[in-house]
C-alpha positions in Angstrom: -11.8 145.9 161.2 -9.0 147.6 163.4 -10.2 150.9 165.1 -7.7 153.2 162.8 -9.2 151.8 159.7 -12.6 152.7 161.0 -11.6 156.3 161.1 -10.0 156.4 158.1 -12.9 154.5 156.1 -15.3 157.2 158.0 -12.7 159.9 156.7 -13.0 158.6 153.0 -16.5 158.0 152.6 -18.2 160.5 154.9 -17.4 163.6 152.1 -18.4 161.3 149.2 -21.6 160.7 150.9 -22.2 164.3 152.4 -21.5 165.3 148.5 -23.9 163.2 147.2 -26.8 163.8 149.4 -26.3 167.7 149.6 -28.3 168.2 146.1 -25.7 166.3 144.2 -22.8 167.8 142.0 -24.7 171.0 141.0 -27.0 171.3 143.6 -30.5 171.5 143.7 -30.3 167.6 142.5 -31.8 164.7 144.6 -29.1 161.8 145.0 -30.2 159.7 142.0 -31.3 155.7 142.5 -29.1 153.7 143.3 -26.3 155.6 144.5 -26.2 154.1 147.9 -25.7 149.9 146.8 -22.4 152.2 145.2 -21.7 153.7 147.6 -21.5 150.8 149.9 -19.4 149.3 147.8 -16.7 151.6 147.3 -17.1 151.6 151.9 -16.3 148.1 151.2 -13.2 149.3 148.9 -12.1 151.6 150.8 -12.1 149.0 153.8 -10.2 146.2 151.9 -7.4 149.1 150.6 -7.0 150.3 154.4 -7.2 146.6 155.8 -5.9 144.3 153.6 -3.4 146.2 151.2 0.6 144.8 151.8 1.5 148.4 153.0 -0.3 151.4 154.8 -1.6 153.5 152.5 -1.7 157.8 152.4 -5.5 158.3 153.0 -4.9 161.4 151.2 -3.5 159.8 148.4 -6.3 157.6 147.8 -9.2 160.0 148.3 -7.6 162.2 145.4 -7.2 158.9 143.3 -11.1 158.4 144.2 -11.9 161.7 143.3 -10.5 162.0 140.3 -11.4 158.7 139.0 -15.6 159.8 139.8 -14.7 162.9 137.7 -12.9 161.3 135.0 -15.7 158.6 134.5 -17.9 162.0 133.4 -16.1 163.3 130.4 -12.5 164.0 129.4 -13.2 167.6 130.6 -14.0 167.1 133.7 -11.9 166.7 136.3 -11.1 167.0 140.2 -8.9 169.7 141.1 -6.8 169.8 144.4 -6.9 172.8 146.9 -3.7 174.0 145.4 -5.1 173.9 141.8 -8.4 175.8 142.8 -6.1 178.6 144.9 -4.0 178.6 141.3 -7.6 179.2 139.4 -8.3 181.7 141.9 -5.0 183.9 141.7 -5.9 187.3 140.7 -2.7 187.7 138.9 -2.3 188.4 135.1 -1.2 184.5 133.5 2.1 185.0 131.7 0.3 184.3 128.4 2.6 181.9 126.7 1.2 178.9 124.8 2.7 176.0 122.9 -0.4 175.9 121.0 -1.7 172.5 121.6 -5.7 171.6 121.9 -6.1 168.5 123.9 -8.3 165.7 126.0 -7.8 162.7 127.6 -8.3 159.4 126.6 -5.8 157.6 129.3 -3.3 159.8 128.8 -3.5 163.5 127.5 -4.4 163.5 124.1 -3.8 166.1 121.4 -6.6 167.4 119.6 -5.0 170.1 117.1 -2.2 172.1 116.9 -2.9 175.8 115.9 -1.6 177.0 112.8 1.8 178.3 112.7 2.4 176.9 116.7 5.2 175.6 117.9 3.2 172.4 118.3 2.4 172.8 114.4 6.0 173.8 113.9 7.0 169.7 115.4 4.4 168.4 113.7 2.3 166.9 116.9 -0.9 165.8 115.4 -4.6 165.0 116.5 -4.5 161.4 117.8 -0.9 161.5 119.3 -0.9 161.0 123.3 1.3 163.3 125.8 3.0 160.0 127.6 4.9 163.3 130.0 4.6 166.9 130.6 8.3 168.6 131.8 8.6 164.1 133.1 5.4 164.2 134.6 3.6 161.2 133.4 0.2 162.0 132.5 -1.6 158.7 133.1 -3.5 160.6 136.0 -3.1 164.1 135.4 -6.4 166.0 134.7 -6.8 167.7 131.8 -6.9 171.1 133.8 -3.4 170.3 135.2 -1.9 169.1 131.9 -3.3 172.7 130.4 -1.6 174.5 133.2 0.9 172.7 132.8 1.6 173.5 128.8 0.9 177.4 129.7 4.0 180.2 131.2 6.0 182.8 130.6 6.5 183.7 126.9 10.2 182.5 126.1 10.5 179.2 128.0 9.6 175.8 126.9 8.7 172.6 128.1 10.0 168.5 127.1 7.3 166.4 126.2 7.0 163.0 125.9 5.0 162.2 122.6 3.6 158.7 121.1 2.3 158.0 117.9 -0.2 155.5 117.1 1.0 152.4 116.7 5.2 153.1 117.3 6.2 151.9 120.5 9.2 154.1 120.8 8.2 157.3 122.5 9.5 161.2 121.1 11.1 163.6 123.4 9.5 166.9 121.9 10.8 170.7 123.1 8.3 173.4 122.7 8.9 177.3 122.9 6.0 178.7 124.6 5.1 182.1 122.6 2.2 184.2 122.5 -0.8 183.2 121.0 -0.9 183.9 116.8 -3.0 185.7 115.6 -5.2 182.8 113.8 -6.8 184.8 111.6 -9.1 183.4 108.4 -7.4 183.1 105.6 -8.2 182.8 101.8 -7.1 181.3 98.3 -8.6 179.7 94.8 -7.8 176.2 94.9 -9.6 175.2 91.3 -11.6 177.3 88.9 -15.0 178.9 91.0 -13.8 177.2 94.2 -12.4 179.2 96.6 -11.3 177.9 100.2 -11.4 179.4 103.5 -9.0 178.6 106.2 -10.7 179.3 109.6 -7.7 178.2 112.4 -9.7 178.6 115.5 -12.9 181.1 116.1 -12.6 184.5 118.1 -14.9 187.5 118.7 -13.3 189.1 115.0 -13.7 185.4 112.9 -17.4 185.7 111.9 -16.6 189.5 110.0 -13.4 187.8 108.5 -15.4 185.0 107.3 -17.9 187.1 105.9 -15.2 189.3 104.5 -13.2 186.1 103.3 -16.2 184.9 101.4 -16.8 188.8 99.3 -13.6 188.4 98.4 -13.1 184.9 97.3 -17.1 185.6 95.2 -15.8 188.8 93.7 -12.5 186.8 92.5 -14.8 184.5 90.7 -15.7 181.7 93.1 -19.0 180.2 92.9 -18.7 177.7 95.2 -16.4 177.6 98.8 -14.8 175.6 100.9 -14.2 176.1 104.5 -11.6 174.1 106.2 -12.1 173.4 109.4 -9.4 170.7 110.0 -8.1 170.7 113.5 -10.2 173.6 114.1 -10.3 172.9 118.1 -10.1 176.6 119.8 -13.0 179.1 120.6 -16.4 179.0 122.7 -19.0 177.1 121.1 -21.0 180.5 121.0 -18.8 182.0 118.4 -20.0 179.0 116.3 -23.4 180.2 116.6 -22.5 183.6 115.3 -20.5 182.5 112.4 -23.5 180.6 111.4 -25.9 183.3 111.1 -23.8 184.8 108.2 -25.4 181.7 106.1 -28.5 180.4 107.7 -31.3 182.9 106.9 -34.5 181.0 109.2 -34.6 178.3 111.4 -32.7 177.5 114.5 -29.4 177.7 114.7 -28.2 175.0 117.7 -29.7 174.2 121.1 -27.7 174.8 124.2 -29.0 172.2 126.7 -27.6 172.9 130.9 -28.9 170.8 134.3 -31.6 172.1 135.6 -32.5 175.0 132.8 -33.8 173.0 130.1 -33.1 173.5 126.4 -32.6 176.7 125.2 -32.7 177.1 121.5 -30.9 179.8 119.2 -33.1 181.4 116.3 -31.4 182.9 113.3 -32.8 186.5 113.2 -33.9 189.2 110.2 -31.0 190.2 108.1 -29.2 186.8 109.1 -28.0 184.4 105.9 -26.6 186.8 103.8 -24.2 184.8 102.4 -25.9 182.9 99.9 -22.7 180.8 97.9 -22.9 176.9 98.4 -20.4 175.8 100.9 -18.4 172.6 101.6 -17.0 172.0 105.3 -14.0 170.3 105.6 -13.5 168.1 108.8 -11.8 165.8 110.6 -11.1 164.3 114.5 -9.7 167.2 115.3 -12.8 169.9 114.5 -13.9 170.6 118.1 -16.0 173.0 120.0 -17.0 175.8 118.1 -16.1 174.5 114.6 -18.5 171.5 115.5 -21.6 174.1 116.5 -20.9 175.9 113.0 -20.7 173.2 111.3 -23.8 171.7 112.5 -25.6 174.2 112.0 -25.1 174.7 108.8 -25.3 170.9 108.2 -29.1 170.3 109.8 -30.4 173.5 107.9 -29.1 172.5 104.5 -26.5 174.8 103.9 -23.7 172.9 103.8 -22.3 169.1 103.4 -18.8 168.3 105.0 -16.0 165.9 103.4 -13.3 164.2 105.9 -13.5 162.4 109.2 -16.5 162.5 112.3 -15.8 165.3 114.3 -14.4 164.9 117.8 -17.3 165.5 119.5 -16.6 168.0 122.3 -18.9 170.8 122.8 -19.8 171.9 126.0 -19.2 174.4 129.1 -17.7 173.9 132.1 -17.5 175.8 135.7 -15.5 175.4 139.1 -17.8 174.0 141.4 -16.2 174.4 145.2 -15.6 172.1 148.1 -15.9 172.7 151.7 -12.1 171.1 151.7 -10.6 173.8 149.2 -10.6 171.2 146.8 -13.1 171.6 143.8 -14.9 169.9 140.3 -14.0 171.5 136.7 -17.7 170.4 135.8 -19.4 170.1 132.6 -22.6 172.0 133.2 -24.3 172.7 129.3 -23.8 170.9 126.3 -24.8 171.7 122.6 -27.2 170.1 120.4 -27.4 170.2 116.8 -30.5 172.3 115.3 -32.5 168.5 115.5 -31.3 168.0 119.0 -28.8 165.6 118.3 -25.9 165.6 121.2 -22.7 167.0 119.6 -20.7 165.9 122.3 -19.7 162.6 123.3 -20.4 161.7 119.5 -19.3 164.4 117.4 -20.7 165.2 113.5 -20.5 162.5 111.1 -18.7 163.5 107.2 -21.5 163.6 104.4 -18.5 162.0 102.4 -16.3 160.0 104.9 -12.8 160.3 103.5 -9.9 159.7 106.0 -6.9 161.9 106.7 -3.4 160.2 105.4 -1.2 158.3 108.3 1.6 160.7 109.4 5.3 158.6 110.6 6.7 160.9 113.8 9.0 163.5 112.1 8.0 162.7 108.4 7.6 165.7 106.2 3.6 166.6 105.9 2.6 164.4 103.1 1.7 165.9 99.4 -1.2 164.3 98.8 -4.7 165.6 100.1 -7.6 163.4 99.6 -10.1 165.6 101.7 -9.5 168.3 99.9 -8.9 166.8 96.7 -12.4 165.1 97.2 -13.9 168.4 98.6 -13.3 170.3 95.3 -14.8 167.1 93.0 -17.7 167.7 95.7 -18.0 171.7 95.3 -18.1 170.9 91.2 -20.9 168.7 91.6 -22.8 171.3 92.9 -25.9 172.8 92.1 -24.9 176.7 90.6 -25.1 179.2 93.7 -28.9 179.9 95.3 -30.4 181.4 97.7 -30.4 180.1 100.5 -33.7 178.7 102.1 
């Protein structure tokens, strides 16, 4: 091995291995066995890329393609962020607020997850499954989900080009968003057969539990014996606010577990004067219920409050923090996840439908399609129902 590739092996590998032997990614953490057989092999990488590849490569370049590729292989919400990113996380500035309105992951590119009602991304009809090939012609095949967030966000008033495929088309969409400020994705109510009513809950906030509560009052006191709560690409709010909602219809028991490195389990009890909303409910699901819609949900699921009708959830529930490096550079880390009242992992695996019914095929640019078989089968579900009781 030349002297220069030496260095620049020692370069590359020295921070991975300082990293890893300095208490791990959180600290506090022993480096776990069988870390250092992998990490003589990616020395041995590292060597072959410096020594053997047909032209010199950027040592910088393929550190941050190392990086990101260890965070990547953790979950789609981690990710490695550059110095500049972390200095952008940092800014004390006010952000300009705008937002196209698009949840997303990644799953080799950027993925979408839902589109909040009444978005611009609702408005052009980008659905859960279609992949962000481009971002403003920024390919996305290695962008970070942190970037491609950043990236959808700015001034209220401008918009950004992106570059949309849907599942099996191989001809990719050129797709221009306004960027506006958020809605106001509030709950929202109507009678969809006679004594069902249905709740619309577009994403959870601090005021969505006491609009659900007063959603339900007024959808019992127009006759409804039985409700529905739609859920459906329900992907924004903390996983917290979940837990809240929940306690409006789970009277004892726990409500979901929040499990972090190094802290344990820590589970969340309903409390007195919790379940006082007694009417049988029906969740309505599908890939696109993430986060706080999934805690709900299972909550009400594991203490027998509720069954759901649609798809398995997506299956992302969890926290995350900025965990710095000595470089400027930094880790968006997963740090807690949440468990179902059983302690059953939410994420990773999502919630699976007590009556599996999937969500009609959408062409790119078709009108939204007439038929609804979730909640078609949803209302035969509510029917079937036991009359309303109190809740255990």
């Amino acid at each position: 091995m030349h002297t220069r590739t030496r260095y620049l092996v020692l370069a590359l590998t020295t921070p991975l291995v300082v990293f890893t032997l300095v208490g791990g990614l959180m600290g506090q953490q022993r480096t776990p066995t069988g870390a250092y057989p992998h990490l003589r092999v990616f020395d041995d990488v590292v060597s072959l890329i410096f020594g053997s590849y047909v032209e010199e490569p950027n040592p910088d370049t393929v550190l941050d393609g190392a990086m990101l590729g260890l965070a990547e292989g953790l979950d789609p919400d981690s990710s490695y962020l550059d110095a500049a990113q972390v200095k952008g996380m940092d800014a004390t500035s006010e952000p300009t607020g705008g937002t196209t309105g698009l949840a997303i992951t990644r799953q080799y590119y950027l993925r979408v997850v839902a589109s909040l009602d009444g978005s611009p991304a609702a408005g052009a009809g980008l659905h859960t499954g279609d992949y962000i090939r481009a971002i403003g012609g920024k390919s996305t095949r290695h962008m970070s989900l942190h970037e491609g967030q950043r990236l959808l966000g700015g001034p209220v008033g401008s918009s950004i080009t992106l570059t949309v495929l849907r599942g099996s088309q191989t001809d990719p969409h050129e797709v221009v968003l306004a960027r506006v400020a958020p809605p106001a994705a509030d709950v929202t109510t109507r009678v969809v057969a006679p004594g069902v009513g249905l709740l619309r809950v577009p994403a959870f906030s601090a005021r969505t539990p006491a609009q659900i509560k007063a959603s339900v009052t007024q959808l019992t006191g127009q006759g409804a014996t039985q409700v529905l709560i739609d859920l459906r690409h329900t992907a924004d709010g903390d996983p917290a606010l979940g837990v809240e909602a929940a306690r409006l219809f789970v009277k004892s028991g726990t409500l979901a577990i929040r499990e972090a490195r190094g802290r344990g389990q820590q589970k969340t009890e309903a409390q007195a004067g919790d379940g006082s909303l007694t009417v049988p409910v029906t969740l309505l699901t599908t890939n696109g219920t993430s986060q706080a819609a999934e805690v709900f949900a299972a909550a009400l699921l594991e203490n027998d409050r509720a069954k759901t009708v649609g798809e398995r959830t997506l299956g992302r529930a969890a926290a995350q923090k900025l965990v710095k490096l000595p470089d400027g550079s930094g880790l968006w880390l997963t740090y807690a996840r949440w468990l179902s009242p059983k302690g059953t992992a939410i994420h990773g695996t999502g919630l699976v439908p007590t009556v599996p019914v999937a969500e009609p095929d959408r062409e790119f640019g078709a009108p939204a399609p007439t038929e609804d078989p979730i909640l078609d089968k949803a209302i035969e579900t509510a029917k079937s129902q036991a009359p309303a009781k109190a809740a255990a």
